[in-house]
C-alpha positions as CSV (number, residue, x, y, z in Angstrom):
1,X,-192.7,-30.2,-58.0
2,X,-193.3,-27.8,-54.8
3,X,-195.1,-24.6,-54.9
4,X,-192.2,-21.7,-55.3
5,X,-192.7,-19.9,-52.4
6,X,-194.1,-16.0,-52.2
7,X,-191.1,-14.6,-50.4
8,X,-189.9,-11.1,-51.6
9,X,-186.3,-11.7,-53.2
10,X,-183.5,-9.8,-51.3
11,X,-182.3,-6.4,-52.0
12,X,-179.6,-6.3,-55.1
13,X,-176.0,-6.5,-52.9
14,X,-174.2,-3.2,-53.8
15,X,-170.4,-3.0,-53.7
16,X,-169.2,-0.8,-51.3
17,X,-168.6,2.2,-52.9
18,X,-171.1,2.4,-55.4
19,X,-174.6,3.5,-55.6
20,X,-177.3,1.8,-56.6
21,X,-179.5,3.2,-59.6
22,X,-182.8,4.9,-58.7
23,X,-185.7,3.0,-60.1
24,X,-187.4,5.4,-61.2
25,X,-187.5,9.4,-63.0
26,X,-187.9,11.8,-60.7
27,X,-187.6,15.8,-60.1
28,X,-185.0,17.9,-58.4
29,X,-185.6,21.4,-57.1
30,X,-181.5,22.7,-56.8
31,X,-178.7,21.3,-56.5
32,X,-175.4,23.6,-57.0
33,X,-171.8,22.3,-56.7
34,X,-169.5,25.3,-57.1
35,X,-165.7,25.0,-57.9
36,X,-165.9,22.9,-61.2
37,X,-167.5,21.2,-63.7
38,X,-169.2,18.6,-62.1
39,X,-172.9,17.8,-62.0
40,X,-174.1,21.4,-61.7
41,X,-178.4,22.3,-61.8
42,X,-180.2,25.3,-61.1
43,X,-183.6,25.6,-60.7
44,X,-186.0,23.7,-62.0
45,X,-185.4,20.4,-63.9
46,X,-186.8,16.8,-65.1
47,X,-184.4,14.2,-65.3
48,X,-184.3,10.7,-66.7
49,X,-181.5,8.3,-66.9
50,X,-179.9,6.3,-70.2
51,X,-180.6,2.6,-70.2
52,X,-177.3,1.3,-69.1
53,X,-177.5,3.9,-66.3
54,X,-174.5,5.2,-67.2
55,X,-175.4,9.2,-67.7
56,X,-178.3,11.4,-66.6
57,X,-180.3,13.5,-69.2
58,X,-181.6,16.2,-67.9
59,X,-184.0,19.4,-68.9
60,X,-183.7,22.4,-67.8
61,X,-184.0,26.1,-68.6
62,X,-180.2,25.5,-69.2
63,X,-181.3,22.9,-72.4
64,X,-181.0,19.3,-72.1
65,X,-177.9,18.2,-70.4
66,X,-175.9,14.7,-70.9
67,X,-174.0,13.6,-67.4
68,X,-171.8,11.5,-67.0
69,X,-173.4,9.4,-63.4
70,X,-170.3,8.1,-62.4
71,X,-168.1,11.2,-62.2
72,X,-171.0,14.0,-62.1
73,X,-169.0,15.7,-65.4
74,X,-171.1,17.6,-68.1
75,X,-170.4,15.3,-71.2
76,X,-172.6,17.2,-73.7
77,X,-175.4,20.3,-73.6
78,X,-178.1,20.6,-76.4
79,X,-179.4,24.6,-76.5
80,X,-183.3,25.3,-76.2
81,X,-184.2,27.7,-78.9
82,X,-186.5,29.1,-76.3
83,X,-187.3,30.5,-72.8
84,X,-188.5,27.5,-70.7
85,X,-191.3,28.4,-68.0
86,X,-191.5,24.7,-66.6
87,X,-189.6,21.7,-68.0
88,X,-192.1,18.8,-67.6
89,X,-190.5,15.8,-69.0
90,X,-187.4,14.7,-71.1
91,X,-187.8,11.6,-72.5
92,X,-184.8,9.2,-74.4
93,X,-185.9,6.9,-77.3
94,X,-185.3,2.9,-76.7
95,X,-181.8,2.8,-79.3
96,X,-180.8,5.9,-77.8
97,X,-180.7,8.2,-80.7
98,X,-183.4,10.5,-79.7
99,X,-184.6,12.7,-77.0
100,X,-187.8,14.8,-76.3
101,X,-187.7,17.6,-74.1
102,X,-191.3,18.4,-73.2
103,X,-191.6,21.8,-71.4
104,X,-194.0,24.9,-70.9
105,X,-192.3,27.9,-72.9
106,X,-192.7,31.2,-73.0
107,X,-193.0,33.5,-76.2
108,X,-192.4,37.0,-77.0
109,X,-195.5,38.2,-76.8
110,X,-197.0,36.1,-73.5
111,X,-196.6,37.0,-70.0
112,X,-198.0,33.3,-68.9
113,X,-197.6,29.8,-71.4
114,X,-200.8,28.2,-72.6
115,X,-200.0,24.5,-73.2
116,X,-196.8,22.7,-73.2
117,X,-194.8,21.5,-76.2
118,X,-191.7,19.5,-76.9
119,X,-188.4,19.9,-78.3
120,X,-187.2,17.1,-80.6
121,X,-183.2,16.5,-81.4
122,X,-180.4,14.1,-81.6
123,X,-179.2,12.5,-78.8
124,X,-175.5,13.7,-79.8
125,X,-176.3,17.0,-80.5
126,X,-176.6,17.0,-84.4
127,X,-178.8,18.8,-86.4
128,X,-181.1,21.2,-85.5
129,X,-183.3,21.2,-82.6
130,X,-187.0,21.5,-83.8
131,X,-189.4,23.0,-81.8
132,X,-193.6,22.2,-81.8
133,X,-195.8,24.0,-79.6
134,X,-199.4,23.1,-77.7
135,X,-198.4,19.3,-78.1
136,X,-199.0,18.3,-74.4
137,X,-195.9,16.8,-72.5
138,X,-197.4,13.2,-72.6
139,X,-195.2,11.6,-75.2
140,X,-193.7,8.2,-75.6
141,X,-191.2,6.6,-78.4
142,X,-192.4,3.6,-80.1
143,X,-190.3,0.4,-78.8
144,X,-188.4,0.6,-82.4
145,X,-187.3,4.2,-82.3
146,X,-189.5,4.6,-85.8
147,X,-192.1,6.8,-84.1
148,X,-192.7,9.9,-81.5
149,X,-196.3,10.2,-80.6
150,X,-198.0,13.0,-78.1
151,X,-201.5,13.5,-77.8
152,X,-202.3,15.4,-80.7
153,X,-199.0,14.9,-82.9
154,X,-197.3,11.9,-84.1
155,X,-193.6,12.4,-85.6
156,X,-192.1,9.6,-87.7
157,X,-188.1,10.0,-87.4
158,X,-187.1,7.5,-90.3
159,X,-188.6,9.9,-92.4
160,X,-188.4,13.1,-90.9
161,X,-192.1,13.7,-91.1
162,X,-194.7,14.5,-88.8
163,X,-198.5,15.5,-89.2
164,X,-201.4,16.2,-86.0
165,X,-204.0,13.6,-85.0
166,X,-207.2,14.8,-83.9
167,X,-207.7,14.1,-80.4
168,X,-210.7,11.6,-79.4
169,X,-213.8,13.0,-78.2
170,X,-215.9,11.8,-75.2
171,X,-219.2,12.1,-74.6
């Protein structure tokens, strides 16, 4: 049997049309589309997309907002129960029942924030949105959906539990 050859496969063909998925999460400084509904963001935002690349979550000062990718219509917005200085990241768990909104806030009595934290919730909007501060924005689900885990905090979803690792030290 020959040696497969090292050529770079060819581009995916896209269907006139369409647009091709971006391969990876990025950031977008404004975008504003007046007259309707349509995909509509202000300011400052993180964005990732859903695994069939259907819809766009994004995080903004706004709250985390569920787009529809083919039509650019708001499907579904999830309130922040807080003032956002700087989303950093919004993250979607693997089955798609969870997101994590990581994001510098702002409390009453700062002018400036000290440390990111995250905002946990339901994908669909149910329930409450809970809210943990100085968590870092570096978070990840676990490839079962079981399990959140930041630097310092680990939350367990089947249980609704969640308790604060110790960070390691180097010397």
């Amino acid at each position: 049997m020959p040696p497969e050859s090292c050529e770079r496969s060819p581009e995916p063909i896209v269907p006139p049309g369409q647009t091709p998925l971006p391969t990876v999460e990025g950031e977008l400084t404004l975008l504003d589309v007046r007259g309707d509904d349509r995909l509509s963001i202000n300011g400052y935002v993180t964005f990732t997309w859903s695994t069939d690349g259907e819809r766009l979550i994004s995080g903004s000062n706004d709250g985390v907002l569920i787009w529809n990718a083919a039509t650019g219509v708001l499907e579904r917005r999830i309130p922040i129960p807080a003032r956002i200085e700087s989303p950093v990241r919004v993250v979607l768990s693997p089955d798609e029942k969870w997101l994590a909104f990581a994001a510098y806030m702002l409390r009453e009595d700062q002018s400036r924030p000290e440390a990111p934290g995250i905002f946990l919730m339901r994908s669909d909007g149910e329930g409450e949105v809970r809210r943990f501060e100085k968590t870092g924005y570096d978070i990840s689900f676990s490839s079962d959906s079981r399990r959140l885990a930041s630097y310092v905090h680990i939350w367990d979803l089947v249980s609704g539990t969640d308790r604060e690792v110790k960070p390691p030290k180097f010397e």
